[in-house]
C-alpha positions as CSV (number, residue, x, y, z in Angstrom):
1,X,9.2,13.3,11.2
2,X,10.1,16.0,9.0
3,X,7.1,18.6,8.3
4,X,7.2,21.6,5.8
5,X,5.7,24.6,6.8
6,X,4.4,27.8,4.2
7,X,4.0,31.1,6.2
8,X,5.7,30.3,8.7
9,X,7.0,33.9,10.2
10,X,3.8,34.7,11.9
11,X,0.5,33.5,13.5
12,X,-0.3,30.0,13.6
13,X,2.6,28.9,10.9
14,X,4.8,30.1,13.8
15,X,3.1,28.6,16.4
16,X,2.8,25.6,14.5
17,X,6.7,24.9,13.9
18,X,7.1,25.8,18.0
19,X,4.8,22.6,18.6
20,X,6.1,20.3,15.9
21,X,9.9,20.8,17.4
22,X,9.1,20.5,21.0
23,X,7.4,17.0,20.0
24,X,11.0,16.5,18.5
25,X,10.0,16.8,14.6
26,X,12.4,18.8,12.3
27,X,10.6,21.2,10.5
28,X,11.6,23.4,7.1
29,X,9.6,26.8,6.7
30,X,9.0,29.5,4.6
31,X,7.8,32.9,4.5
32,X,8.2,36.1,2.8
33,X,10.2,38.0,6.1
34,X,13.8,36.6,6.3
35,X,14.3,38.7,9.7
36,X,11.2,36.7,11.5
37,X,12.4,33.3,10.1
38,X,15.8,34.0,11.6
39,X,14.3,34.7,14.8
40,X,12.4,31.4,14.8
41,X,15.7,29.7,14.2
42,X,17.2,31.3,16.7
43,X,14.4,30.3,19.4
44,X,14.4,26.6,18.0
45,X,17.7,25.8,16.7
46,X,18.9,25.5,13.5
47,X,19.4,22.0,13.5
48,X,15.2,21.7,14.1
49,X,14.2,24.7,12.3
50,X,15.6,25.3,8.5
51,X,13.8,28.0,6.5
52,X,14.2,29.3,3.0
53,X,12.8,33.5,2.4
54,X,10.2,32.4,0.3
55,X,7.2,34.1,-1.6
56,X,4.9,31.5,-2.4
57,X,3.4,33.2,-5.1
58,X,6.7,33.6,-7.2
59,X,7.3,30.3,-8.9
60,X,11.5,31.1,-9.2
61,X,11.1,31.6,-5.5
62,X,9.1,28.2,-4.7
63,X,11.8,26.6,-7.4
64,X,15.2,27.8,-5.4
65,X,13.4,26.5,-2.0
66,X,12.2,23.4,-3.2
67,X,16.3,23.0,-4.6
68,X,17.6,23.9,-1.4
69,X,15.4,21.6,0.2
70,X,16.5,18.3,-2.0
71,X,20.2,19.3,-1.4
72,X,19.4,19.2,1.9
73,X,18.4,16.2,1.7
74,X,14.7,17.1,2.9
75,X,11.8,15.2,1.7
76,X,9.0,16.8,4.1
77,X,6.4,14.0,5.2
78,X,3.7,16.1,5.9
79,X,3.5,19.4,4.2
80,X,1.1,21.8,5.6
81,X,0.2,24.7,3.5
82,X,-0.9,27.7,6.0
83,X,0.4,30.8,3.7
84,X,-2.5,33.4,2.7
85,X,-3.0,37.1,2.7
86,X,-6.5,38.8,3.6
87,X,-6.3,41.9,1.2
88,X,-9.0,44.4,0.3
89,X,-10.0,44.7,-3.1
90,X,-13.4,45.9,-3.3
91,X,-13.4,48.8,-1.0
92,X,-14.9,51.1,-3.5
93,X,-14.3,49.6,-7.0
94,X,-13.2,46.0,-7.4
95,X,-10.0,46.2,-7.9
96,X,-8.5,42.9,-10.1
97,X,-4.9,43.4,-9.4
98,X,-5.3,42.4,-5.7
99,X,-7.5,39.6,-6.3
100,X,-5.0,38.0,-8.6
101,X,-2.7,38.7,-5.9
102,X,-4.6,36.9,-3.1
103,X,-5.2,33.6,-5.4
104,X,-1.6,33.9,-6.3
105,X,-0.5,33.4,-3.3
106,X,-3.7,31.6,-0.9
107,X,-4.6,29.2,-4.0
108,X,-1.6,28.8,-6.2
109,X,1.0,29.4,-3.6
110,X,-0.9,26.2,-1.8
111,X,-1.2,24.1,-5.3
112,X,2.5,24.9,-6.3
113,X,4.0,22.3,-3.7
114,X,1.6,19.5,-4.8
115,X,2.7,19.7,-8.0
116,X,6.6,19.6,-6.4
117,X,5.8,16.6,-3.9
118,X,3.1,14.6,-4.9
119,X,5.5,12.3,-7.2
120,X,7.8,11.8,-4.5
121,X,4.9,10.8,-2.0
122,X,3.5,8.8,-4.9
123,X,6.6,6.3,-5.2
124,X,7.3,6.0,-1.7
125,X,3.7,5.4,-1.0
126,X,2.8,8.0,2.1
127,X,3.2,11.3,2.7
128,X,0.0,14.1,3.4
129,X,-0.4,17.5,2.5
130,X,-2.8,19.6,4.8
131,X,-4.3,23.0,3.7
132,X,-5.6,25.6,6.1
133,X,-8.9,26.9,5.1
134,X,-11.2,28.6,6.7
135,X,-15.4,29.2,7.1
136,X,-14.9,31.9,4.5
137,X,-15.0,29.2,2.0
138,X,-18.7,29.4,3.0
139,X,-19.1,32.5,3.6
140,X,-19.5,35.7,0.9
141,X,-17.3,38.8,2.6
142,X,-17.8,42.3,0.9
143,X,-14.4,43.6,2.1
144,X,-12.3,41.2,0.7
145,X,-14.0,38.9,-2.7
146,X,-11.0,37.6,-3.0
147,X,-10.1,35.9,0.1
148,X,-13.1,34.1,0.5
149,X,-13.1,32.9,-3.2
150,X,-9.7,31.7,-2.7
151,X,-10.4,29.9,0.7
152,X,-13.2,27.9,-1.9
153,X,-10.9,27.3,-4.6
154,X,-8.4,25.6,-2.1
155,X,-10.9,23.8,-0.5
156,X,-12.5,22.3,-3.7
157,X,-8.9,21.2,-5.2
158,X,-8.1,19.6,-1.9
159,X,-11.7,17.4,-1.9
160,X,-11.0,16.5,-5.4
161,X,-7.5,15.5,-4.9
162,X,-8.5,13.4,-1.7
163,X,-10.6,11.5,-3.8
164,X,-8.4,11.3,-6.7
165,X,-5.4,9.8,-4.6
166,X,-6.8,8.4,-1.5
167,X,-5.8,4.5,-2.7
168,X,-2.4,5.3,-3.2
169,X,-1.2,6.4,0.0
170,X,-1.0,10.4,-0.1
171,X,-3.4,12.0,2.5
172,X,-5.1,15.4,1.7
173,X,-6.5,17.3,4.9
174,X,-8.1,20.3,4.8
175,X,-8.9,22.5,8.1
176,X,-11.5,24.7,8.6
177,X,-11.1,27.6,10.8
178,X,-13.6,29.4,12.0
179,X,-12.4,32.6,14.2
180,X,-8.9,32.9,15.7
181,X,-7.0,35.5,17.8
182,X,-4.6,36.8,15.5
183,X,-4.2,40.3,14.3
184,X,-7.3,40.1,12.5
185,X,-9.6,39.7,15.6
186,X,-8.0,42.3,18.4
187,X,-10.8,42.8,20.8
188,X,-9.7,39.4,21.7
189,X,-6.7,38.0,23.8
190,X,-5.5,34.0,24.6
191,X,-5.6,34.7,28.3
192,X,-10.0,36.2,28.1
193,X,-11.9,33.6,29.3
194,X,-15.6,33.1,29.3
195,X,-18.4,32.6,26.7
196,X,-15.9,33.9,23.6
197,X,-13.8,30.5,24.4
198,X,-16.8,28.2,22.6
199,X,-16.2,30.7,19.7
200,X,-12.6,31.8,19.0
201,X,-9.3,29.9,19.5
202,X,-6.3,31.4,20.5
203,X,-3.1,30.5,17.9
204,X,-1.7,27.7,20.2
205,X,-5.3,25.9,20.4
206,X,-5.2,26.2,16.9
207,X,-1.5,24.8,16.0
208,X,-2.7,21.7,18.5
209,X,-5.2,21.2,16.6
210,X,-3.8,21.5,13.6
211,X,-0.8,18.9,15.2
212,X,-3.7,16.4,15.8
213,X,-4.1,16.6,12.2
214,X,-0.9,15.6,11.5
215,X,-1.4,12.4,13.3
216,X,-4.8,11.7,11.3
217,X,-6.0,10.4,8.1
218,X,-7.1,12.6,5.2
219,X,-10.3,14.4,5.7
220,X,-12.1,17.6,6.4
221,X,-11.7,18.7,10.1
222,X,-13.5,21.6,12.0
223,X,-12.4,24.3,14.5
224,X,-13.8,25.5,16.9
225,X,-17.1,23.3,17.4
226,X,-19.7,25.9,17.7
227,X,-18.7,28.3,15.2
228,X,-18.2,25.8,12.5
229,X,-21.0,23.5,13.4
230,X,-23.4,24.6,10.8
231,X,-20.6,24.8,7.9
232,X,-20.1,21.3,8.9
233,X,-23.4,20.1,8.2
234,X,-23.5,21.8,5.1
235,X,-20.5,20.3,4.2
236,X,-21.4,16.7,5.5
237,X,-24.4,17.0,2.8
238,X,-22.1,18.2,-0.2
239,X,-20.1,15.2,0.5
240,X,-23.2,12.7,0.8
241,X,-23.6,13.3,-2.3
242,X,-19.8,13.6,-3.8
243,X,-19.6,10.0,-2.3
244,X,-22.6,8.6,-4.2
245,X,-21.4,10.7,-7.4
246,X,-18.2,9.0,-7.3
247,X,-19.2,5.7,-6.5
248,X,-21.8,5.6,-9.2
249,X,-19.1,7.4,-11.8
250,X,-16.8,4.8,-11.1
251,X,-18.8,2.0,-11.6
């Protein structure tokens, strides 16, 4: 299977496209950092591992990889869109130039690749794209407006597309993350064990998960169980009533 990777160099991107080739897929990534994606190449060979220096957010950037990639002969079947950037803009006074940063590249850096891929999936029939989103979508955060508004837009698009194209083949997945150990949450290591394990999940947990996924049909899926149980429920209400919406709409 060939998968497609955004933000890739670090985290669980990284993680991620370690899993995918050790289960023998052939992944093509890319990130902002050209000196981490040739490290990952180097670790997984470049005959598994292809990667294009990419800033999502720059369109002539997402145009020269999505080139490179059709020369290449590369038509991802899964494309999993992990990029985003956690920046703060309202520290003292909101500050408007980083929150059109953050949607550039968490929201429209995500979108972009639909709008390259979902024709291609549409004619052959199959194909999925998954977005990595988070609790945030649910949750105000005074530190960074931005990120959490983004995490909703994402979400949003990705319900609406599922319902939009679920008869013709394309699956659209979005994960929901509640905490993981990255560099955002240091008090915290993969190797502590005890009561924090029912709440955060170390990067490989959640690249396994996010491989599980992979394997599954489009919907809405849920990590770690007890931090995200009551965004699920919420969620599971909101789409009680999507369901009867559409179902009524389309009648």
């Amino acid at each position: 299977m060939k998968v497609f990777i955004t933000g890739v160099s670090d985290g669980i991107g990284r993680e991620l496209a370690k899993q995918l080739v050790g289960a023998g897929h052939i992944v093509w990534g890319v990130a902002r950092r050209e000196e981490l994606l040739k490290e990952i190449q180097s670790e997984l060979g470049a005959d598994k591992f292809l990667f294009t220096k990419c800033d999502v957010g720059n369109e002539n950037d997402v145009e020269n990889a999505v080139k490179l990639m059709r020369s290449a002969d590369f038509l991802p079947d899964v494309v999993v869109l992990n990029a985003a950037v956690f920046y703060p803009d309202a520290d003292s006074l909101y500050k408007h130039p980083v929150f059109k940063r953050v949607m550039e590249i968490n929201v429209n850096g995500s979108l972009i690749w639909i709008d390259k891929f979902l024709g291609d999936f549409l004619n052959r029939k199959s194909g999925s794209f998954i977005a990595i989103s988070s609790v945030s979508a649910y949750l105000p955060n005074i530190n960074s407006i931005s990120y959490s508004a983004s995490k909703a837009a994402l979400s949003m698009a990705f319900k609406s597309l599922r319902m939009r194209y679920q008869k013709n083949g394309v699956g659209f997945s979005a994960v929901y993350f509640g905490p993981v150990a990255t560099k955002l949450i240091p008090f915290w290591s993969s190797e502590t064990k005890g009561l924090k394990d029912l709440f955060i999940i170390s990067r490989e947990e959640a690249a396994g998960k996010i491989l599980k996924v992979i394997n599954s049909a489009g919907g809405d899926y849920w990590f770690p169980f007890f931090t995200t149980l009551f965004f699920r429920a919420v969620s599971f209400q909101a789409d009680i009533f999507t369901a009867f919406y559409g179902y009524f709409k389309n009648k």
